[in-house]
Every structure is written in structure tokens, then in C-alpha cells.
C-alpha positions in Angstrom: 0.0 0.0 0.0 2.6 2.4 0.9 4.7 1.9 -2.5 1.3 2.7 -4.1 1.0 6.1 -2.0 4.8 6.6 -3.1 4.1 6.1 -6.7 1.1 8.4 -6.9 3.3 10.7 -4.7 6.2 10.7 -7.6 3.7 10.8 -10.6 2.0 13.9 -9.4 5.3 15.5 -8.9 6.3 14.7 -12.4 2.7 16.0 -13.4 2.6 19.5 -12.0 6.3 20.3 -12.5 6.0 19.4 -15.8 3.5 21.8 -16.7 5.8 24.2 -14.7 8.5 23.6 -16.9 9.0 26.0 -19.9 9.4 23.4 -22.2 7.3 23.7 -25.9 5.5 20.9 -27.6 4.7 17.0 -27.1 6.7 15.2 -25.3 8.9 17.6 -23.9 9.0 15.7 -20.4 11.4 13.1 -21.5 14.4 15.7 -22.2 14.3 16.6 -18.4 16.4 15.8 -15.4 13.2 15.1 -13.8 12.5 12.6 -16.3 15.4 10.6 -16.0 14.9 10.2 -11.9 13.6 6.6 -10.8 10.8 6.7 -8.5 12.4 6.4 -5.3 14.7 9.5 -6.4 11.7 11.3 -6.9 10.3 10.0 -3.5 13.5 11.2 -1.7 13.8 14.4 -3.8 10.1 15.2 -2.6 11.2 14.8 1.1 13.7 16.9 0.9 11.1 19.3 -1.3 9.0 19.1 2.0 11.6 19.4 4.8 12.8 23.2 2.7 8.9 23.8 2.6 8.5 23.6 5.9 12.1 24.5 7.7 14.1 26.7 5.4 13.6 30.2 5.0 13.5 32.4 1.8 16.1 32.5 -0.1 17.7 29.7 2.4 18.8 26.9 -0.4 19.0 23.2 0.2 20.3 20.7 -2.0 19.3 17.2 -2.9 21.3 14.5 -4.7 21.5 11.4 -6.5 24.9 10.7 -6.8 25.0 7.4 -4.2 22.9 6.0 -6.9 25.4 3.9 -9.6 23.1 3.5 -12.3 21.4 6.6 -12.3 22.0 9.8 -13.9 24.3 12.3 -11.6 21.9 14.8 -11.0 21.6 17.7 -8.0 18.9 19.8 -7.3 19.0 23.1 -5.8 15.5 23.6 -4.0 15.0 27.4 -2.9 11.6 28.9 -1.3 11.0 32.1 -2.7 7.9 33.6 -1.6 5.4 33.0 1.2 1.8 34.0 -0.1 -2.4 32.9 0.4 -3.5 31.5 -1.7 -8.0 30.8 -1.1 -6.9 31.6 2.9 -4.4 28.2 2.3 -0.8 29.0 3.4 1.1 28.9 0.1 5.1 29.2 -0.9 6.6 29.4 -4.2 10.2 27.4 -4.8 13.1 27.4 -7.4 14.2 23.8 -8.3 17.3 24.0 -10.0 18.2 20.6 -11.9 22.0 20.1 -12.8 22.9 17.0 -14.3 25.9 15.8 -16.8 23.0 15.8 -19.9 21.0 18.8 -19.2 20.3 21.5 -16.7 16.5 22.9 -16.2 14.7 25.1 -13.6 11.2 24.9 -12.3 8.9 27.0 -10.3 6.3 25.1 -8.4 4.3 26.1 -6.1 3.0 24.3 -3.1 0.2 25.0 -0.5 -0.4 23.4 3.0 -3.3 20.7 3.5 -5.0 20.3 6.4 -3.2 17.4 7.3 0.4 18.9 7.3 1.9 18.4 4.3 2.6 20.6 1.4 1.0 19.6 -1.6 1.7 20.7 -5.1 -0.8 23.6 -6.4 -1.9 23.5 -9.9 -0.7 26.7 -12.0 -2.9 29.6 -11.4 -4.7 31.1 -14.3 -4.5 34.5 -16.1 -5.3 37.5 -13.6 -8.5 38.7 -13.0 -9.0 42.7 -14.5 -8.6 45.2 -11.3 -11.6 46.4 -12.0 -13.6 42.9 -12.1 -16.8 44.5 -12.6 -15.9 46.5 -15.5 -16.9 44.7 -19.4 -15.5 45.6 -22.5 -17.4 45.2 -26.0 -16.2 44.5 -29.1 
């Protein structure tokens, strides 16, 4: 059960920071550091996503690692909270993951916001902005 849990864990993570990504067209996901990471790197790269969310301050990097792993792809990430913001009354924080591997670098911008059970969990990518003046219509 929990390796189920882990795997959803992981495949949402791949999800939402792919649409973070600035990547263009199909199938842009499998030129990414993040796409080269086995599940249990992305398990243990989401722990350490949660321990910054929750300990470091902003600005305050830390770093996560595969490099004990043989047969993977070296790759570090550089995880860096950068704003504290509400988000529907849910405490939210925005982050920096900087991928560096030997094939490619990338850097994401997630965005996470606290559920009522503790954790941080991934938001999904706001829309445009509303107008200022909400109430106000233009014609054409």
C-alpha cells in the first residue's frame, strides 16, 4: 500500500512540475532531469522538497542528490523557497528547483500549498489574472 502512495506521490510531482517547466511541444518531459529520476529518487527528492517547505527560509537553499545511486543519472537539485503567499486563505510558498545534471540543466517553479493534514502539496498553475476592475466589461 505504501509503495502505491509513493508512486502516486512521484507521478503527481512529475505532473505538475511538468506543466511548470518551460518546455514547448509534445513530449517535452522526457528531455528533463526530472524525467530521467527513478521513482524512489523522486520520493526522496520530494522529502527533501517538504523538509525546505517547511524548515528553510526564503532564499535559504538546500540541495538534494543522486549521486550514491550507480546506475542513475548524476543529478543535484537546488530547492529554494522564494515567496510565502495565500492562496484561497491556504498558506502557500513558491520554490526554485534548479536541476543540474551531466545531460541537461532545467529550472522549475512550483508552487505548493499546505493541507490540512500537514503536508505541502503541489498547487496547480494559477490562471490568467483577474482585470482590477472585475466588474468593469469591455465590447467589441
Amino acid at each position: 500500500m505504501r509503495s502505491i502512495r509513493q508512486m502516486a506521490i512521484a507521478m503527481a510531482l512529475l505532473a505538475t512540475l511538468a506543466v511548470t517547466s518551460h518546455a514547448a511541444g509534445l513530449g517535452f518531459m522526457s528531455d528533463t532531469p526530472l524525467a530521467r529520476l527513478k521513482p524512489d529518487e523522486i520520493t526522496s527528492l520530494n522529502k527533501t522538497i517538504q523538509d525546505a517547505l517547511a524548515n528553510s527560509k526564503i532564499g535559504e537553499k538546500e540541495n538534494w542528490s543522486n549521486v550514491d545511486q550507480p546506475s542513475s543519472t548524476p543529478t543535484s537539485v537546488e530547492i529554494t523557497p522564494t515567496r510565502d503567499f495565500e492562496r484561497d486563505g491556504v498558506s502557500c510558498r513558491a520554490l526554485v528547483l534548479a536541476f543540474k545534471s551531466k545531460i541537461q540543466n532545467d529550472t522549475m517553479t512550483p508552487s505548493y500549498c499546505k493541507a490540512a493534514d500537514g503536508t505541502w502539496q503541489l498547487a496547480p498553475p494559477t490562471s490568467a489574472k483577474k482585470p482590477k476592475n472585475a466588474s468593469a466589461t469591455t465590447t467589441r
